[in-house]
N, C-alpha and C positions, 0 to 999 in steps of 0.2 A: 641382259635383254630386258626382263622386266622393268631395272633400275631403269633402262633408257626413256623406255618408252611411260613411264611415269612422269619423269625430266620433260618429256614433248608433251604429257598431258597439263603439267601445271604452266609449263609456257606458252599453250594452249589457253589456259583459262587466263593466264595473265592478262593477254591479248583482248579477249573477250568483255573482261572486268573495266580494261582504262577505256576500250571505248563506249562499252555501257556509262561510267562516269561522263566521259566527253558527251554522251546524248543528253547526261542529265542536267551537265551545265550548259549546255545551250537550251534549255527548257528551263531553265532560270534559277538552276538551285545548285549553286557553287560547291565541291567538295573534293576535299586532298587524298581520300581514302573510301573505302569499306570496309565496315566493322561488321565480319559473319559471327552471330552468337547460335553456339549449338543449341541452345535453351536450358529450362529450369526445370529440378526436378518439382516433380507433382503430389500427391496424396491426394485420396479418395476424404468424399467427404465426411469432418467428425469423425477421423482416425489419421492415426500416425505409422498406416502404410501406404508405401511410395507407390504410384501406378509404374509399371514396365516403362523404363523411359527410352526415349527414341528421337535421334538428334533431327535439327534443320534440316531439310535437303541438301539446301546449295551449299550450307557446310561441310556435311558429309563428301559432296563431291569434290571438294579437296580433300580430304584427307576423315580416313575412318575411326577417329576419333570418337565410341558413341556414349558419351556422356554429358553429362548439365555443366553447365557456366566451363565452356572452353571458349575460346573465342580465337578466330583470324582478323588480321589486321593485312590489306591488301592494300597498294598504293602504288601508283603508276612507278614502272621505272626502278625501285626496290624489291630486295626479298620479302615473301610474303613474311610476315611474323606470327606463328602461333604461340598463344597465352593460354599453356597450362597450367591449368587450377587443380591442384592437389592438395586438399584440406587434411590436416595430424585430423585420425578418429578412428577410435578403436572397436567401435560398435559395427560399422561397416568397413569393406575393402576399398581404398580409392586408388591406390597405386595405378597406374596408365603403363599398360606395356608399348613401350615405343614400337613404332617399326621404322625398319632400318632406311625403307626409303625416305621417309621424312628427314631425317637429318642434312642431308644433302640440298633440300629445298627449300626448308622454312628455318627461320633465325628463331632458334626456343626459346621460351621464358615458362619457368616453372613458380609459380607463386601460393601461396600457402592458401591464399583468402580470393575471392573478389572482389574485396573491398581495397585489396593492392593494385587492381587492375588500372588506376588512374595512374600509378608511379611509375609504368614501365608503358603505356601510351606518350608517345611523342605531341608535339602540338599542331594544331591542325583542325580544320573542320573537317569530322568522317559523318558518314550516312551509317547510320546501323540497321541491320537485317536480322531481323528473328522474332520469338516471339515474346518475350518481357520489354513493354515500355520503360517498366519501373527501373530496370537495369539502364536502359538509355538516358531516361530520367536524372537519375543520379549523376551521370556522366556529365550530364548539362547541355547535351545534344537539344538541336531545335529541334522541334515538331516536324517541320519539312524536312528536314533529313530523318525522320524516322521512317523504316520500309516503303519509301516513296515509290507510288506502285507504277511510275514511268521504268524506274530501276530493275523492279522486280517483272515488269513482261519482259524487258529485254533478256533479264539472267534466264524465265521460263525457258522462254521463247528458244534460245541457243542450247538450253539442256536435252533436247531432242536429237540433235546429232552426235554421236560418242565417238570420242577419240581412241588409238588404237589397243591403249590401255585397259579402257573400259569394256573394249570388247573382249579382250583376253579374261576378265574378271566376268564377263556373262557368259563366255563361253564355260568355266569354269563352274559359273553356279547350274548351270544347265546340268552338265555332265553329269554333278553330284547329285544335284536331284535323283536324276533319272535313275538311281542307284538304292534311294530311295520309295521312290514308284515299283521298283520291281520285288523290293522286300514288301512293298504295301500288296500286291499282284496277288502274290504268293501268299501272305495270311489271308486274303480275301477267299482264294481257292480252299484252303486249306480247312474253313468258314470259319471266319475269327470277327468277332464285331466289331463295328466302330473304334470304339476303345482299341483292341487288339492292333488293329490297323495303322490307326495315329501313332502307336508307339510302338510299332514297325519300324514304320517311317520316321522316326526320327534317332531309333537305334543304327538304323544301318547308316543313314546320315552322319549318325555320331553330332548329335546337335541338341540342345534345350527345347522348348515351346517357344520361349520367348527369343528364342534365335533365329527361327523362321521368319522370312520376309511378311510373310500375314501369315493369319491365323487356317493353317489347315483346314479345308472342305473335304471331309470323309464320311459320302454318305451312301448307306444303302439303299435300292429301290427308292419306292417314295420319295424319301429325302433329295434325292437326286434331283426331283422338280421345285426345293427349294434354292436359286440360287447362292446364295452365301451362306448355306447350312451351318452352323455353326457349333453343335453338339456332339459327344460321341457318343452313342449309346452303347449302353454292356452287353445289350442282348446278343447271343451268339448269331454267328450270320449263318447258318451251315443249311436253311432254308434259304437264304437271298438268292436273288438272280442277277442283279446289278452291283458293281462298284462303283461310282464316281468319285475321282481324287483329285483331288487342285492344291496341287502344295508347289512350294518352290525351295531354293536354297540361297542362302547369302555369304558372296564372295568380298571382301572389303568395301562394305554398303551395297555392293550391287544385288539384286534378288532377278533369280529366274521367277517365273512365275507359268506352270505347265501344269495340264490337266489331260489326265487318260480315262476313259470307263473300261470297266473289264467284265465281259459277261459269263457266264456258266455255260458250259454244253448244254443244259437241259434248259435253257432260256428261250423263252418264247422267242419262237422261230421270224415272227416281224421284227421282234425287239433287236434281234443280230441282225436282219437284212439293214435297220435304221442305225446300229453303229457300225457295219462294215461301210454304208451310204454315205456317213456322215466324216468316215476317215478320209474317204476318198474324195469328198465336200473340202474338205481340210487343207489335204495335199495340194490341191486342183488351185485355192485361193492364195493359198502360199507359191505358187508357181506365178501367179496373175502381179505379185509384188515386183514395182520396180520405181526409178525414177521417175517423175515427172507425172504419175497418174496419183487422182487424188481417193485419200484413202475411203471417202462416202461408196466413191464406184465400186472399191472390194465391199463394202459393205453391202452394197446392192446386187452383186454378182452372188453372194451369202444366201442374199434374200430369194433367188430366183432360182440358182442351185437348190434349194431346201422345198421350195414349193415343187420342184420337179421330182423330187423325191417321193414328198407326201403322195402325190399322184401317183405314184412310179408304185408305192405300196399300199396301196387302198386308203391311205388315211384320210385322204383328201381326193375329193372326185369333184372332176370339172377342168378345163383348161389353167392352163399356168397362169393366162394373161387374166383370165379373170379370177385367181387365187390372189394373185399380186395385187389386184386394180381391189379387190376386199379384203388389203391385207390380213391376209391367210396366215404368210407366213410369220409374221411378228405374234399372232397368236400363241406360235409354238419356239420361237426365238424372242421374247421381248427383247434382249440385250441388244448391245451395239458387238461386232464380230471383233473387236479387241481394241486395244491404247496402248499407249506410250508406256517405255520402260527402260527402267533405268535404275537410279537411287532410290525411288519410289516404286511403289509395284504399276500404280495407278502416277504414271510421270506427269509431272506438271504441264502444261504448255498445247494441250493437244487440241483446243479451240482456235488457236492463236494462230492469225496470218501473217504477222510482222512483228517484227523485233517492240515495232511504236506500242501495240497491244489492238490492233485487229482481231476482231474475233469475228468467226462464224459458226454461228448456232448447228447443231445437230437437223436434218428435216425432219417436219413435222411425224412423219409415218416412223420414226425414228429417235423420238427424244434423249433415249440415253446411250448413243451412240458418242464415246468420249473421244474421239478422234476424228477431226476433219480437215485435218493438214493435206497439203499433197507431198507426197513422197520423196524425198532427197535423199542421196548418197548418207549411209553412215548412220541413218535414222534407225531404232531398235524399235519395235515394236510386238503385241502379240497377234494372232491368227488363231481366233477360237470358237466358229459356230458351232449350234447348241440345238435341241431340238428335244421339247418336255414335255410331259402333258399333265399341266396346273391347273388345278380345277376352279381356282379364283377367275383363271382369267377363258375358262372354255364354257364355265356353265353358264355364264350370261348371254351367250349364243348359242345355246340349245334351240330355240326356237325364231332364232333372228333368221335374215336372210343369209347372214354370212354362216350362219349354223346351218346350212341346208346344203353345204357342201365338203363340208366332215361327217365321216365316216364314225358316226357315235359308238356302235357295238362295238365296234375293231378299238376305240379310244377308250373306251368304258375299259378294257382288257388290258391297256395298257398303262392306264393310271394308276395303278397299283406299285409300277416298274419305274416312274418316275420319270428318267431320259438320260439324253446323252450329249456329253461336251468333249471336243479332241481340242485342245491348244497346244500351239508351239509359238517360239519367240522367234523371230525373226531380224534379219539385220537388212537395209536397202545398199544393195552394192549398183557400182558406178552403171553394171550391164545386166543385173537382175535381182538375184536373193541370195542371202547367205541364212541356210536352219540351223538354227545356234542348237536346236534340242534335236534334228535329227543330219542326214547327211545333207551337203550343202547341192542347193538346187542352181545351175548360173547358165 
């Protein structure tokens, strides 16, 4: 099964690859190939330790290779070629555990160096992708065929729809997360700090730090109104009233990418009414997903839901129409309500209107909203409104106009608690939604 539908995922990209070339030679830069380079490894500055390395995207989605100087050789019409690089070194491990499905699809070459890599290249003009010139350089590639970014909207731009492969590796990363979310749950109850939490979550996972699709978000209270929190502290939790968890898991390159909070019995009683509100905020926007509608509108269905909320629990008084017309609600959401996913947690492509490189900007009441596609069959993406209260961005309306219709005592009370985020990942099916992280909604 899996073998198959791996088979239709690289015939799949095959397809996708020769006519991205054909765009590129009618845009006037002739080429017989694509040369995907995973990339080089790195070191931090003034030492000779390696940073965590982490391959090309569009490499990766051939094949889960994640290491430096590997490279594909794609060419209309041919098997793809991959050129593994496995350097003799006794200081580090380089050995590459193959997987079994690659054999079947890509012509191997295992070379000691890459400085062999010219001898088992064929001849030909290739465009090469990734990030070392100097590798291209060497090669004797032109300039214009270096990451020509006609080439690279069109690969974006198609990385947004996943074949059926891919969805069995995100359905997969999902699952296992969530396995690890619930050992996070549980030392959270249990009152286990930050620290304690993070390596929960990655015990029951049965996984590294540096194995996770990003870097885990495990923050108590407070910290929960830092969006990409990025610390664990030691302090025991067994006072906390908040969890917020954003972690994912990674299937052969694929990362889920899912966040739950979880609060205490004894939690401030608005603080549960605003995450039971915001579950149901959640579910309600992931129902709203289908073809043909563009993903700004769920963003703004986010925005209007959340303002009805604020109302609905004191925190915000005054009509909706005029909470929205002074956005209100991005006070308490800045985010955009989710993006594209895939190889990346944060998918390439998600401004892009066309293959050509179209883009449309985020609106203005909404700058970092990284998705503004409209919705197609097949599209992965997340569904994750949020709801905090940051005092960078609340105190400078203490005394505005728009300060005059937040409820400061009730918010003063809850700034202590931080907030709350529910995400799930989502798939666009031909007649509604598929919840890759919970049961399918169609």
């Amino acid at each position: 099964m899996i073998a198959d539908l791996y088979k239709a995922h690289i015939t799949q990209l095959l397809s996708v690859y020769t006519r991205g070339l054909e765009a590129l030679t009618k845009g006037g830069i002739g080429a017989d190939g694509i040369l995907l380079h995973s990339g080089i490894e790195q070191h931090y500055y003034g030492d000779d330790r390696g940073i965590s390395f982490q391959a090309y995207g569009h490499f990766l989605h051939w094949l889960s290779a994640n290491r430096p100087d590997q490279f594909l050789l794609i060419r209309p019409g041919e098997q793809p070629s991959y050129i593994q690089i496995v350097p003799p070194d006794y200081w580090y491990e380089q050995d590459i555990q193959d997987d079994p499905l690659w054999h079947d699809n890509f012509e191997i070459h295992r070379l000691a160096s890459v400085d062999q890599l010219s001898d088992v290249l064929p001849h030909g003009r290739f465009v090469y992708c990734g990030a070392s010139t100097e590798r291209a350089a060497v090669l004797g590639l032109d300039q214009s065929r270096i990451n020509p970014k006609m080439l690279l909207h069109f690969l974006d731009y198609h990385r947004a729809c996943k074949t059926n492969y891919e969805l069995v590796q995100l359905r997969e990363a999902n699952r296992l997360a969530m396995v690890g979310h619930q050992a996070a749950r549980e030392c959270f109850l249990a009152g286990g700090s930050e620290y304690d939490i993070h390596l929960n979550y990655l015990s029951a996972c049965k996984i590294l730090e540096d194995e996770t699709p990003y870097t885990n978000i495990v923050a108590l209270d407070e910290k929960s109104a830092i969006l990409h929190y990025q610390y664990k502290r030691r302090i025991p939790g067994s006072d906390s009233q908040l969890l917020l968890i954003d972690a994912g898991y990674r299937v052969r390159g694929y990362g889920s990418d899912i966040t739950r909070t979880t609060l205490k019995e004894t939690g401030h009683p608005t603080l549960r009414a605003l995450r039971d509100g915001m579950d149901s905020i959640e579910q309600a926007l992931v129902a709203e997903v289908r073809p043909g509608k563009s993903y700004i509108e769920i963003h703004l269905s986010a925005l209007s839901r959340l303002g009805e909320l604020l109302v609905s629990l004191d925190i915000c008084r005054g009509s909706l129409e005029g909470l929205i017309e002074q956005q209100i609600p991005q006070l308490f959401m800045p985010h955009g309500v989710g993006h594209l996913l895939g190889i990346q947690v944060h998918d390439c492509g998600g401004h892009l209107q066309s293959e050509q490189g179209d883009l449309l900007a985020p609106p203005d009441h909404s700058p970092m909203l990284r998705n503004t596609r409209e919705m197609v069959e097949n599209m992965v993406l997340t569904i994750e409104p949020g709801c905090y209260f940051i005092p960078l961005l609340l105190e400078p309306e203490r005394n505005s106009d728009r300060g005059k219709l937040i409820n400061w005592s009730l918010v003063e009370e809850l700034i202590p608690l931080g907030g709350v985020r529910i995400e799930d990942n989502v798939c666009v099916l031909a007649s509604g939604v598929e919840n890759l992280t919970r049961a399918p909604i169609v």
